[in-house]
VEXDREN-2710 file (C-alpha; in Angstrom, 1 decimal):
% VEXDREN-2710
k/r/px/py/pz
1/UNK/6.1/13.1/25.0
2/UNK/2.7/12.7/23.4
3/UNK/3.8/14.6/20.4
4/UNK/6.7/12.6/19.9
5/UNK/5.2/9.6/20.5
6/UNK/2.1/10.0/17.7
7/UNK/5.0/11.3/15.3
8/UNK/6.8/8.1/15.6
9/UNK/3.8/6.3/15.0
10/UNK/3.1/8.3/12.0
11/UNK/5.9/7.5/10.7
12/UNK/5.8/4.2/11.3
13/UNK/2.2/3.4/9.3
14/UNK/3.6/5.5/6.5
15/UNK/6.5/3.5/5.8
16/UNK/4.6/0.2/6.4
17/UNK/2.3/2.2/3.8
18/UNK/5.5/2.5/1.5
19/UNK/6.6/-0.9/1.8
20/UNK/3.3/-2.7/1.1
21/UNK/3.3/-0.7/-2.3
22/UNK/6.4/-1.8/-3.0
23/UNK/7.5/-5.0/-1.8
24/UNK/6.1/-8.3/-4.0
25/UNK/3.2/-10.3/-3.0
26/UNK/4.2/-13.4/-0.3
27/UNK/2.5/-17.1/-1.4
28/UNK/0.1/-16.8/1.7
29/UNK/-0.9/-12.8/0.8
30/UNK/-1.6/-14.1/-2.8
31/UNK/-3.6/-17.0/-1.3
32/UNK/-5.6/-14.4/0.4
33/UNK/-6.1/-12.5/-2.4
34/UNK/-7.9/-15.5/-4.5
35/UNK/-10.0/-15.8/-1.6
36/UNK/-11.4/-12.4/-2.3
37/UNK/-12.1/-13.4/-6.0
38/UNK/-14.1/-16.4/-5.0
39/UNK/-15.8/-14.4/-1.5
40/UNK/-17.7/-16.6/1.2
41/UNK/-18.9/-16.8/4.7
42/UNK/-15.8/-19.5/5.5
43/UNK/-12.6/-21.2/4.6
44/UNK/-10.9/-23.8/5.3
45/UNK/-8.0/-22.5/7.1
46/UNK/-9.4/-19.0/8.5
47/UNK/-12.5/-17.5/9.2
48/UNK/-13.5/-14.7/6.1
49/UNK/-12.4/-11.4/7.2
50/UNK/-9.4/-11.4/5.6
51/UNK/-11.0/-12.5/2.0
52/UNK/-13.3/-9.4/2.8
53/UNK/-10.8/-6.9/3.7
54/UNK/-8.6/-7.6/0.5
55/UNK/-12.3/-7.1/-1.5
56/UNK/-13.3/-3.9/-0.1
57/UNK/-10.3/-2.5/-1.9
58/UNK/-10.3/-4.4/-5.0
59/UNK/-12.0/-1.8/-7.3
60/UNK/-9.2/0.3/-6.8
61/UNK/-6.8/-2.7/-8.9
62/UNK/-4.5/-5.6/-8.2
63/UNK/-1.8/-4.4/-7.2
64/UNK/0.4/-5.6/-4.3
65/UNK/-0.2/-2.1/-2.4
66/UNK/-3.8/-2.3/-3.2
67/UNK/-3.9/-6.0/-2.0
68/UNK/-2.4/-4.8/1.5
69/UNK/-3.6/-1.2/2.0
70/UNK/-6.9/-3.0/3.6
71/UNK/-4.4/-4.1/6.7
72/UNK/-2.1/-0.9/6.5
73/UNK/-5.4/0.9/7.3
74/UNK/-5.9/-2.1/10.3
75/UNK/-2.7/-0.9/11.9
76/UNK/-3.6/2.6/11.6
77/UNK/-7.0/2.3/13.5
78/UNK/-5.8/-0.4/15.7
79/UNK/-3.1/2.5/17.1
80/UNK/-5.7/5.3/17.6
81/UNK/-8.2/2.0/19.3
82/UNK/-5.8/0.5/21.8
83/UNK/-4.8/4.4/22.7
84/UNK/-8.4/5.3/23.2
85/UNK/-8.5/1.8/25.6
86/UNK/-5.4/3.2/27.7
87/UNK/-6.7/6.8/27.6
88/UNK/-10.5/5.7/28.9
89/UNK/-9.0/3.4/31.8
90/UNK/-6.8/5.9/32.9
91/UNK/-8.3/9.6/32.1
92/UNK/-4.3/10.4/30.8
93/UNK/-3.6/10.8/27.1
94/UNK/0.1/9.8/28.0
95/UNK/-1.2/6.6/28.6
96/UNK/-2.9/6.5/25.2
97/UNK/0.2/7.4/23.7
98/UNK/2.4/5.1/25.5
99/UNK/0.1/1.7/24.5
100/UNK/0.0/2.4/20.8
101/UNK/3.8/3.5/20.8
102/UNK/4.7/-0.1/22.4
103/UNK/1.7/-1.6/19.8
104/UNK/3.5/0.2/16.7
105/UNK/6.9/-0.7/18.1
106/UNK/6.6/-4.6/17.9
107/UNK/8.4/-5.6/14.5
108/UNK/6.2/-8.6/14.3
109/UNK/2.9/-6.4/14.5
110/UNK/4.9/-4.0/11.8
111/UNK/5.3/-7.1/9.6
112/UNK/1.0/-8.5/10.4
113/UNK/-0.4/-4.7/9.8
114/UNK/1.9/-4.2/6.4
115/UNK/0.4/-7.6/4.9
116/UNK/-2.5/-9.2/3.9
117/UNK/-3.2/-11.6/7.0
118/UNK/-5.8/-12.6/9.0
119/UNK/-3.2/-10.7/12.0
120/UNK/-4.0/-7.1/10.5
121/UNK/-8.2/-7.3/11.1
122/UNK/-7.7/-9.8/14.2
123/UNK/-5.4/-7.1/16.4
124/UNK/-7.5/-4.5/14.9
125/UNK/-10.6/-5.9/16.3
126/UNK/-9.2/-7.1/19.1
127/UNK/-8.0/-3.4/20.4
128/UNK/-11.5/-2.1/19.2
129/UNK/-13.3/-4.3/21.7
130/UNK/-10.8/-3.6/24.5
131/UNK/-11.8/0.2/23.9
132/UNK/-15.4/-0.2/23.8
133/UNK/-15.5/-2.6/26.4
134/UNK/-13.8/-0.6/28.7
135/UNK/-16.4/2.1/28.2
136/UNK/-19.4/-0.1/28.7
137/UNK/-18.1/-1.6/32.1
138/UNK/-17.5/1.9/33.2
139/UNK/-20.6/3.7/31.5
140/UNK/-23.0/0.9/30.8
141/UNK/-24.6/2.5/27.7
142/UNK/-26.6/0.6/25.0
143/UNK/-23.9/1.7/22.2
144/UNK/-21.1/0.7/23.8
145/UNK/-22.0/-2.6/24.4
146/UNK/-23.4/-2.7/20.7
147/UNK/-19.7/-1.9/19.5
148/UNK/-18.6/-4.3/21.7
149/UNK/-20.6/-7.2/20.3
150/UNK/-19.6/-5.9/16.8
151/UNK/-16.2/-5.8/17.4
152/UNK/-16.1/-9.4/19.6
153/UNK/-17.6/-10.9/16.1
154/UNK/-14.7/-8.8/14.4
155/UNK/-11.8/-11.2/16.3
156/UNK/-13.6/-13.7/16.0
157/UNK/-14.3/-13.5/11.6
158/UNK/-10.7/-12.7/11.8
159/UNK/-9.4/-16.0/13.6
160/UNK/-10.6/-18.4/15.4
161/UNK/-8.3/-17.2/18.4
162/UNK/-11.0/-14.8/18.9
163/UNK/-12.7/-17.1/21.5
164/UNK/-9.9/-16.4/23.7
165/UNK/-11.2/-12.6/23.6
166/UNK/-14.5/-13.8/24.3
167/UNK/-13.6/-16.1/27.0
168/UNK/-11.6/-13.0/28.6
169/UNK/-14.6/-10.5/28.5
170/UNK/-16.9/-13.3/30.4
171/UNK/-14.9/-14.4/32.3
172/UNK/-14.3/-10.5/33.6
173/UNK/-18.1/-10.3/34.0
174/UNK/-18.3/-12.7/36.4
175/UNK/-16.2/-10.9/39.3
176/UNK/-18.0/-9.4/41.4
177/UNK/-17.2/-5.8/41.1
178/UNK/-18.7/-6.1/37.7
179/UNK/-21.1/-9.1/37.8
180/UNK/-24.2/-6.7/37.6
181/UNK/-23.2/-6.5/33.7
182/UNK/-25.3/-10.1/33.1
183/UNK/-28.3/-8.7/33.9
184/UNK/-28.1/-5.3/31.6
185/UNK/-25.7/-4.8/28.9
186/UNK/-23.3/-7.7/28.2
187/UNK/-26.0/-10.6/26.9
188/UNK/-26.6/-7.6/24.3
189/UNK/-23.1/-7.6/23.3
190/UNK/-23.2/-11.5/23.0
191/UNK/-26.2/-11.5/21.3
192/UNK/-24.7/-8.9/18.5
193/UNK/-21.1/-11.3/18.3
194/UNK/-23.7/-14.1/17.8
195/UNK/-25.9/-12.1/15.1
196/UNK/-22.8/-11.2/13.3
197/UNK/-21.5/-14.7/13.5
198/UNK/-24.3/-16.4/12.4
199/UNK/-23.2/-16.4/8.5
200/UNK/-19.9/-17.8/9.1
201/UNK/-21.4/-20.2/11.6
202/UNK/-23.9/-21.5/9.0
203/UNK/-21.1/-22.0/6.6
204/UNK/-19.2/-24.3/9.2
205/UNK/-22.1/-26.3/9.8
206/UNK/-23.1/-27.1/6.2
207/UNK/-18.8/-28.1/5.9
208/UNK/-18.4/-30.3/9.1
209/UNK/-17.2/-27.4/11.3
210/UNK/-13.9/-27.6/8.9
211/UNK/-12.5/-24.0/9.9
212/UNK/-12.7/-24.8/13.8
213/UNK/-11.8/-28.0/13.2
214/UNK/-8.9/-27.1/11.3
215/UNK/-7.9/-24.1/14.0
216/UNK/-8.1/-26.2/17.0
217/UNK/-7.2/-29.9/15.4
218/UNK/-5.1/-30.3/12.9
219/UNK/-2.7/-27.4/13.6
220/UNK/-2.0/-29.4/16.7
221/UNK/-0.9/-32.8/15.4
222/UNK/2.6/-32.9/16.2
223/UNK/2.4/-33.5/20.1
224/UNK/6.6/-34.3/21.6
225/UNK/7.9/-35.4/24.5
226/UNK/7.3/-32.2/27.8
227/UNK/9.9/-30.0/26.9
228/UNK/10.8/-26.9/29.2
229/UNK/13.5/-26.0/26.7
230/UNK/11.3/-26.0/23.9
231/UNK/9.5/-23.6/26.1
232/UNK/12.3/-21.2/26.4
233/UNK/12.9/-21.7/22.8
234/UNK/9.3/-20.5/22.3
235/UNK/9.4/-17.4/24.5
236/UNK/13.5/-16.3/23.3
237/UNK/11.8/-16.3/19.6
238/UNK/8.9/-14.6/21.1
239/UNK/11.2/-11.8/22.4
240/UNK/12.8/-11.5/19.0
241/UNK/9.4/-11.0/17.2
242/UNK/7.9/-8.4/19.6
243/UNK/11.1/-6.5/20.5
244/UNK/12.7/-7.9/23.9
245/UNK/12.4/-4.8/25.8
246/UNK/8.9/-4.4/25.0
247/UNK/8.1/-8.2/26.0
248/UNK/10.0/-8.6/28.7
249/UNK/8.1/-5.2/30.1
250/UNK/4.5/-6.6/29.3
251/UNK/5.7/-10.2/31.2
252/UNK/6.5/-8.6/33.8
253/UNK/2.8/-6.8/34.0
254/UNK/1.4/-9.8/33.0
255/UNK/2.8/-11.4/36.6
256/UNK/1.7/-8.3/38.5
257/UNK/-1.7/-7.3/36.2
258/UNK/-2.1/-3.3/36.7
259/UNK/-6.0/-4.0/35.4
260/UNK/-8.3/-6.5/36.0
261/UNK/-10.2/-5.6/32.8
262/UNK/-7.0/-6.3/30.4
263/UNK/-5.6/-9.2/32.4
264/UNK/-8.3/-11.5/32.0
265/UNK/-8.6/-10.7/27.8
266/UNK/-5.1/-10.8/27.8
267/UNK/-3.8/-14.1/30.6
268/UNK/-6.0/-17.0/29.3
269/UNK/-4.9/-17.0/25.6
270/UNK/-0.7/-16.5/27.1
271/UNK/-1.6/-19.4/29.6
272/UNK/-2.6/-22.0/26.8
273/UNK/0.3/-21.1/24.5
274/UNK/2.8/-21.6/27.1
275/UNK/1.5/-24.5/28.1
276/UNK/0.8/-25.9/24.4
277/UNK/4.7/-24.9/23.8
278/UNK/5.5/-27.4/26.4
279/UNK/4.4/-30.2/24.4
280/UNK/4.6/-29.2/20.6
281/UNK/5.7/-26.1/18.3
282/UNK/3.9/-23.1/18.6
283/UNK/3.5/-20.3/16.2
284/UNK/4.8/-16.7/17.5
285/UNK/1.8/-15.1/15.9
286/UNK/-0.8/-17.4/18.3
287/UNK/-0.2/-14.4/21.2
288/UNK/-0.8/-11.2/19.2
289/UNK/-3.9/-11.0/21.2
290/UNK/-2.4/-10.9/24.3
291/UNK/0.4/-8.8/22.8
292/UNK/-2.7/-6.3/22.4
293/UNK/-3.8/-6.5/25.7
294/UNK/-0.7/-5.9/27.4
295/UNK/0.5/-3.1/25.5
296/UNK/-2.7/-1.1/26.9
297/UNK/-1.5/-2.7/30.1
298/UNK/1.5/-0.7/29.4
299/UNK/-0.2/2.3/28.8
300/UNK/-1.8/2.0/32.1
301/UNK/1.1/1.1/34.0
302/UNK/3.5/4.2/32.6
303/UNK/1.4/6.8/34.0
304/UNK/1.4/5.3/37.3
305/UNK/5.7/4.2/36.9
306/UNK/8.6/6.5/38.6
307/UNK/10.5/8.9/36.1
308/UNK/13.3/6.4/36.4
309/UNK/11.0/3.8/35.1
310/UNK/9.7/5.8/32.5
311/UNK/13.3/6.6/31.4
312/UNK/14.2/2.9/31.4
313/UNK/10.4/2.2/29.3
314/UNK/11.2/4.7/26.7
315/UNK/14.6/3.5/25.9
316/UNK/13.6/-0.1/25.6
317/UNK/10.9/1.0/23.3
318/UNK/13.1/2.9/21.2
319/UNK/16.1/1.3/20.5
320/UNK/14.4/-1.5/18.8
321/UNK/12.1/1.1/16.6
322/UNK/15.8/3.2/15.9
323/UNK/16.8/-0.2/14.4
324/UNK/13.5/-1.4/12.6
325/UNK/12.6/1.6/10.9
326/UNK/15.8/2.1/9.2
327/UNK/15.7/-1.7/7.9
328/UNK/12.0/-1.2/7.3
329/UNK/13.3/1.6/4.7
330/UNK/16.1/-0.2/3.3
331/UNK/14.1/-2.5/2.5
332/UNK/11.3/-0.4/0.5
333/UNK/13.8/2.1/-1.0
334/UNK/17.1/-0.4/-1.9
335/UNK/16.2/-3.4/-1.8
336/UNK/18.8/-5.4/-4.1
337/UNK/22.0/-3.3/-1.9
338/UNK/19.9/-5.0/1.2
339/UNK/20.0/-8.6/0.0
340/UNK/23.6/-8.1/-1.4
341/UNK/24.7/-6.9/2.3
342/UNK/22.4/-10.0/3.8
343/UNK/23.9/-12.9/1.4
344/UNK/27.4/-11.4/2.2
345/UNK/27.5/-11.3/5.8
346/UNK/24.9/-14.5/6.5
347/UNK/25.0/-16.5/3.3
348/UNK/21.0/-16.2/2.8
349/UNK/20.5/-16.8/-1.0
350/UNK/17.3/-16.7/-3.2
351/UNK/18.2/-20.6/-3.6
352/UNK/17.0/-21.3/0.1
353/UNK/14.2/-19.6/0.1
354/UNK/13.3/-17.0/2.4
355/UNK/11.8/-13.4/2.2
356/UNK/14.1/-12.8/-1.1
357/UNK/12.6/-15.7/-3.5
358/UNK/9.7/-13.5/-3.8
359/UNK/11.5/-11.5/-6.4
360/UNK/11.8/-14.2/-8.4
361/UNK/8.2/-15.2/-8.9
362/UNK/6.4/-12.5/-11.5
363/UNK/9.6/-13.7/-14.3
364/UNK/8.6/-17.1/-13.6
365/UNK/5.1/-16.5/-13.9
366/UNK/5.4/-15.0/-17.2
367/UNK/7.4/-18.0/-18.7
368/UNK/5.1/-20.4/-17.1
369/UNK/2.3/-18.7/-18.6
370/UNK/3.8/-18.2/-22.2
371/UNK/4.9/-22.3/-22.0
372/UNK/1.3/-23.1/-20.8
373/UNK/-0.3/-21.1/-24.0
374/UNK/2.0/-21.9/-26.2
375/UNK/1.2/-26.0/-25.3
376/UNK/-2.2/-25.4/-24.7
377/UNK/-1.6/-26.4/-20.9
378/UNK/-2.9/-26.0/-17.4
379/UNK/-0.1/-25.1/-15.0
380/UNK/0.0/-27.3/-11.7
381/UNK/1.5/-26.8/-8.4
382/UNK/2.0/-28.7/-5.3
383/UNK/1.9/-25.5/-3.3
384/UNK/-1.4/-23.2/-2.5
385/UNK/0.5/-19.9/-2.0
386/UNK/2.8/-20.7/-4.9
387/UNK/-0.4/-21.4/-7.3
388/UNK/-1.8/-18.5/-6.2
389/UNK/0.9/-16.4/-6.4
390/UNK/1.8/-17.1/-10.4
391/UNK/-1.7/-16.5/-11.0
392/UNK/-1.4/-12.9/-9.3
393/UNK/1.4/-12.0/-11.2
394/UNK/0.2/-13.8/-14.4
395/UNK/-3.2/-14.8/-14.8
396/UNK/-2.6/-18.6/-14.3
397/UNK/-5.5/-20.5/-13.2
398/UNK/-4.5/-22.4/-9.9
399/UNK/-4.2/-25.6/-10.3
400/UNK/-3.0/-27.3/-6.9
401/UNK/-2.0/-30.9/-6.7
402/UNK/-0.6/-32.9/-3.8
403/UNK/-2.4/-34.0/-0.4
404/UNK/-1.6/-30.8/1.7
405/UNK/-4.5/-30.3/4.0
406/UNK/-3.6/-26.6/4.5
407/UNK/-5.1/-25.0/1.4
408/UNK/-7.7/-27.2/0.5
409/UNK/-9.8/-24.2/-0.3
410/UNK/-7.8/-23.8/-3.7
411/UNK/-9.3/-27.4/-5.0
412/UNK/-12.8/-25.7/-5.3
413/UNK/-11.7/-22.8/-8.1
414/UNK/-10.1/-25.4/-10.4
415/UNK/-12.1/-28.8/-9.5
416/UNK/-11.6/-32.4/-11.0
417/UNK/-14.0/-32.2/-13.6
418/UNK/-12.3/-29.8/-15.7
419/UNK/-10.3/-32.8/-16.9
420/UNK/-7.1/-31.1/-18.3
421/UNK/-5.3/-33.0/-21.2
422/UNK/-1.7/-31.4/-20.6
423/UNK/-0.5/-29.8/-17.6
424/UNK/3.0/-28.1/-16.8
425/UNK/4.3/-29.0/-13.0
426/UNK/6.1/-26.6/-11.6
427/UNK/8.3/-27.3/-8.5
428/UNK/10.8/-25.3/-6.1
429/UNK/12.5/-29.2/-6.2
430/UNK/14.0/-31.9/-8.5
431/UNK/11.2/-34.5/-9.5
432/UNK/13.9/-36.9/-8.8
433/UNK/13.8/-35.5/-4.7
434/UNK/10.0/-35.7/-5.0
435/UNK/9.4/-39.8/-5.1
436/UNK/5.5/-39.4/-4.2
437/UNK/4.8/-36.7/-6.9
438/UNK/6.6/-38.3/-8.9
439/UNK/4.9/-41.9/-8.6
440/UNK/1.6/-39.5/-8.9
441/UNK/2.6/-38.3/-11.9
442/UNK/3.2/-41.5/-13.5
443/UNK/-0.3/-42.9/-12.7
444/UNK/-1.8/-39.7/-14.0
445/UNK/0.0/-39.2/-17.4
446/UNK/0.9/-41.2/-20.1
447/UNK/3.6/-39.6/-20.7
448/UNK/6.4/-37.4/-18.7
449/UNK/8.5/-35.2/-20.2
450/UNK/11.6/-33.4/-18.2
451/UNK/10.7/-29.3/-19.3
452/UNK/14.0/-28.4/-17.4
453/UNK/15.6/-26.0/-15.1
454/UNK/14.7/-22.7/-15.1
455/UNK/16.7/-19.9/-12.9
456/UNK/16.1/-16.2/-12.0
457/UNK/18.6/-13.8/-10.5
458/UNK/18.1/-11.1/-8.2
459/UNK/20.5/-8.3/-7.0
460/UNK/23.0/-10.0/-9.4
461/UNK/23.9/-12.2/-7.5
462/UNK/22.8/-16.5/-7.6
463/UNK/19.9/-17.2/-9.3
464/UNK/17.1/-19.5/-7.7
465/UNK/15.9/-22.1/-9.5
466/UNK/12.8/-23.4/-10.6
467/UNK/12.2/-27.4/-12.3
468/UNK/9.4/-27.8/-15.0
469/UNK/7.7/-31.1/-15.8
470/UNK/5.4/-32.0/-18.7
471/UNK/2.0/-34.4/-18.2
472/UNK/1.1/-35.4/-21.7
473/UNK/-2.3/-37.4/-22.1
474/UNK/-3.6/-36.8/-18.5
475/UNK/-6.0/-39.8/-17.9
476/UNK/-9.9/-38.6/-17.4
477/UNK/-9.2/-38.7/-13.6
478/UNK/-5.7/-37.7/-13.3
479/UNK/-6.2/-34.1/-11.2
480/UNK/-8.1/-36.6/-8.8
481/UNK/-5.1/-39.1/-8.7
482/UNK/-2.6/-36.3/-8.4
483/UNK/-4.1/-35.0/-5.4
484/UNK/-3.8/-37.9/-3.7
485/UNK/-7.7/-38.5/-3.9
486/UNK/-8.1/-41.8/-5.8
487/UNK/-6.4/-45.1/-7.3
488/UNK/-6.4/-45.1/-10.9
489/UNK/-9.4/-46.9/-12.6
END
């Protein structure tokens, strides 16, 4: 079983490995990446580790594969980490095996370790400390609680979710079995998240605690009515994104906790989410923590479960990887039969949107860029990742309009005092469907020029389309105006 397991991991990481060579950059990867160009201790919509982790690979090019092989490498470790976790708690490499099978196994961890996200370094961190921390409450050695420090700070630089994991590991140290920890290794381990912290700290103070702010604020501004349904909603989409035979298993353990160690880094964060999805929309990825936590939980429970539950585990495991791994590959090795098959039989079309419009982005680059030369123009978007992305494909500076909070960051690498005199907008929409931008526009150029429609095919089939406007004569504050930040003079 152990054997068969690691193979299928194997296999797994090497077609995530695949894929991320060969699949286009998303907006929010490409966003990511021009945080590496322009490295710092903060952000304003993460912490920095993902900026970093795209940057410690950047000598090798700028490529899409060499962009993502930073998180391929995440998912890689995070396997052998959360294994290690199960194996140490339990003194049975089955158990090792059987956490990092149910880790790989989760499409949605598949889709967080084979892009650049703040996801890949978060889970990785996160399974890190769960290792090393179950060796320092069983051991109590200098090292280990070193590591663990090291890798609390890692969550923690990853996403602001982090605390959760913090929370967890304190709130463990204070039952009695374990309480001794306060007095001898565990203010060390604190001390080192702290140390390590301390940069990224700094940055939020000088910048109004923006990335906290941001994390635990303003992604929480759309409060409803208490909603049970929307709760069901929540956990039926959840089920979908981890593979329901994995979740509904780790539920179930998280009702009846098999370890007191992984419940409480794994219970708090689930608890708020639920009870946040009661009240407003939460985000599936908000739980990969816990996701973490339980599939060591898992590990530890299959060693201990009947053969008939072990039978039962195993299939519910591997159905779900039978299916994703050959959809995984079709997607890597043909992806224009793929789309033809999906538009077909669901109607998805690269004029919605969705995970095929990325195809279309590197030939619209190029003619935005040759239009911009050719005009002696800056190119503007209302759209972070979007900006990003036709500069990763084409070299255009980023040049974001619009009063999005999310992406703020981008304002900084092109700032109002550059004072461009022509500018080409380019928009996923009509101007005529955009009445703000448009009013924007107006106040911010003396003249506006319709540049047209511009459409891309892919898998020869409809082509998306793509609407260019010209800004002639930019007033001296217009990039200020057209992000929403002044009143013309």
């Amino acid at each position: 079983m152990i054997r068969i397991a690691w193979a299928a991991i194997v296999a797994i990481v090497i077609v995530r490995g695949i894929a991320a060579f060969t699949v286009p950059l998303t907006g929010d990867e490409a966003y990511y990446w021009e945080w590496s160009r322009h490295l710092a201790f903060g952000y304003v919509d993460h912490p920095p580790l993902v900026a970093w982790t795209i940057a410690l690979f950047s000598p090798l090019g700028a490529t899409p594969g060499i962009v993502r092989l930073g998180f391929v490498v995440c998912g890689l470790i995070a396997s052998f980490g959360i294994a290690a976790c199960a194996t140490e708690l339990t003194n049975d490499a089955r158990a090792g095996a059987a956490a990092a099978l149910a880790l790989v196994l989760m499409p949605l961890a598949s889709l967080a370790f084979g892009a650049a996200s703040p996801d890949g370094p978060y889970m990785l961190f996160w399974a890190l400390a769960l290792w090393f921390g179950a060796r320092a409450f069983r051991r109590d050695r200098l090292l280990d609680w070193t590591l663990v420090g090291v890798a609390l700070a890692g969550t923690l630089l990853s996403r602001v979710l982090g605390l959760a994991l913090i929370f967890g590991v304190c709130a463990y140290a204070l039952t009695p079995q374990v309480r001794i920890v306060w007095r001898r290794g565990l203010p060390l381990a604190l001390a080192v998240t702290l140390v390590c912290c301390s940069p990224w700290l700094a940055w939020n103070a000088t910048h109004g605690w923006i990335t906290v702010s941001f994390a635990l604020l303003y992604r929480h501004n759309e409060a409803h009515a208490l909603s049970f349904a929307r709760l069901g909603s929540v956990l039926l989409l959840q089920a979908a994104a981890y593979s329901p035979g994995i979740f509904v298993a780790v539920l179930w353990l998280a009702l009846r906790p098999r370890n007191a160690f992984l419940a409480w880094t794994a219970l708090p964060q689930l608890i708020v989410v639920m009870l946040l999805g009661l009240i407003e929309s939460v985000e599936v990825y908000w739980i990969f923590g816990t996701m973490v936590s339980l599939a060591a939980m898992l590990g530890v429970a299959y060693v201990h479960a009947s053969q008939r539950l072990k039978i039962i585990w195993t299939t519910a495991c591997a159905v779900p990887g039978a299916v994703l791994l050959p959809i995984m590959l079709a997607v890597v090795l043909a992806p224009v039969p793929l789309y033809q098959v999906v538009h077909r039989q669901w109607g998805v079309s690269l004029r919605n949107g969705g995970p095929f419009e990325i195809m279309t982005y590197a030939p619209l680059a190029r003619d935005a860029a040759r239009l911009a030369r050719a005009h002696d123009a800056v190119v503007m978007t209302d759209g972070y990742g979007f900006s990003s992305v036709l500069d990763f494909d084409a070299g255009i500076a980023p040049v974001v309009i619009g009063y999005d909070w999310q992406g703020r960051e981008a304002r900084r690498w092109y700032p109002d005092a550059r004072r461009p005199s022509r500018a080409l907008f380019v928009d996923k929409e009509p101007l005529s469907s955009r009445p703000d931008i448009a009013l924007h526009l107006r106040r911010a150029c003396k003249r506006i020029t319709d540049g047209g429609v511009h459409g891309y095919a892919y898998g020869g089939t409809f082509s998306r389309t793509y609407y260019f406007t010209w800004c002639d004569a930019m007033v001296p504050d217009g990039l200020a105006i057209l992000r929403w930040e002044r009143e013309p003079t």
